[in-house]
C-alpha positions in Angstrom: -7.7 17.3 -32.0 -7.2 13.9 -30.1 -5.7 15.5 -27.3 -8.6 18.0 -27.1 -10.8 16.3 -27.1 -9.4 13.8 -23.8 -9.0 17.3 -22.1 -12.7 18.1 -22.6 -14.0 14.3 -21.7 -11.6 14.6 -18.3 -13.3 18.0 -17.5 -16.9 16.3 -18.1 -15.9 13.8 -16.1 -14.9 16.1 -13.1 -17.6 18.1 -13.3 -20.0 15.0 -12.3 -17.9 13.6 -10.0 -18.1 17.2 -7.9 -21.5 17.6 -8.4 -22.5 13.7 -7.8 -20.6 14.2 -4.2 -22.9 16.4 -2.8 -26.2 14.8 -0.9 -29.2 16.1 0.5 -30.2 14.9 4.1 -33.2 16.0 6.5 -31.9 16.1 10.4 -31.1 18.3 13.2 -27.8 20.4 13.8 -27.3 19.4 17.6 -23.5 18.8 19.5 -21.4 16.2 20.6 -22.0 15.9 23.6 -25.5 15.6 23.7 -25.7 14.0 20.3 -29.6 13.1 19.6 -30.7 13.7 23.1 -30.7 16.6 24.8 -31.3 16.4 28.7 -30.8 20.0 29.7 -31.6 19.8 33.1 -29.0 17.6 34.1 -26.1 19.3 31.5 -27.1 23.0 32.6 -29.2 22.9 35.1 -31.9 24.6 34.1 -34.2 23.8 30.9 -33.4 24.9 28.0 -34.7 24.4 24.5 -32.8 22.1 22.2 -31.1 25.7 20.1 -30.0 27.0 23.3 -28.8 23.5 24.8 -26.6 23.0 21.5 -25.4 26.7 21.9 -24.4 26.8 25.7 -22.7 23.4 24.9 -20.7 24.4 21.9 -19.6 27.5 23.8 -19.1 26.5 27.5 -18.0 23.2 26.8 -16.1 23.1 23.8 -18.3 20.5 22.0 -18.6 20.4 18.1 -21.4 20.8 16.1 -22.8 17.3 14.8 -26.4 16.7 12.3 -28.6 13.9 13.7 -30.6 12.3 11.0 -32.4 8.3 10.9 -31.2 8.4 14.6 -27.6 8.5 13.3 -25.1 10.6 14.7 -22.8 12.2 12.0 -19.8 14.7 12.6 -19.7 18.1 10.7 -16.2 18.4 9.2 -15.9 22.5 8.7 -17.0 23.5 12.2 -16.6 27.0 10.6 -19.8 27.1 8.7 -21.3 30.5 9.0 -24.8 28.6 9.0 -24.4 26.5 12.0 -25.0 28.6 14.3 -28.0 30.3 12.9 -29.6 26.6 12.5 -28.6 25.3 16.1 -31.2 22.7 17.3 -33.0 23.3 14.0 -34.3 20.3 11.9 -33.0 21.4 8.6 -32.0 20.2 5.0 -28.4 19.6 5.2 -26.2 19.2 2.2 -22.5 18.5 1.9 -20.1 15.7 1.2 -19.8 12.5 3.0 -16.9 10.6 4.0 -17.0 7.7 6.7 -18.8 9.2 9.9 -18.3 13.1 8.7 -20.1 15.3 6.5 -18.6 18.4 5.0 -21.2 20.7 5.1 -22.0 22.8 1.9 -25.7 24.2 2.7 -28.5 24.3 5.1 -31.8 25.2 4.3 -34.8 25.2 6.7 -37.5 22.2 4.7 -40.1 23.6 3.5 -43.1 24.3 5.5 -46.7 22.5 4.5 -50.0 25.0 3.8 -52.6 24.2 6.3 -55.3 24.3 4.2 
């Protein structure tokens, strides 16, 4: 009975530990190398809006998806997302796992939009 019942504390306690890991953040999903500013002219020669800007750069030149929020530059970890692309230049709800400088992506949501009214 002892033993079971360390098994089923150890499994509470890993259940909030995954669950308190996750976080909730408000941003943009941008790239690398334009970070929070995008100056299309000058990458691409032409102006383009901050979704295609993020696009063209991820494609053409190799740069990695990154979520700007507070003016902070953070690094997705799991590049892979499905979502990331579809949210491209988007400010979004991102929510995922922080470590250091990287966040490992879990969800994006578009916020919420307010009634005029």
């Amino acid at each position: 009975m002892k033993h079971l019942c360390m098994v089923v504390f150890a499994g509470m306690l890993g259940a909030m530990s995954a669950s308190a890991a996750d976080q909730t953040w408000t941003g943009k999903i941008s790239d690398s190398m334009c970070g929070a500013k995008h100056n299309t002219s000058a990458e691409h020669g032409k102006k383009l809006s901050d979704r295609e800007c993020t696009l063209a750069c991820v494609k053409e030149h190799d740069a990695k998806y990154v979520f700007v929020s507070g003016g902070k530059v953070y690094n997705v970890g799991n590049q892979d997302f499905a979502a990331l692309p579809d949210h491209a230049g988007h400010t979004v709800k991102l929510t995922g796992e922080m470590s250091g400088d990287t966040i490992t992506v879990s969800k994006i949501a578009m916020p919420a939009t307010k009634k005029k009214g």
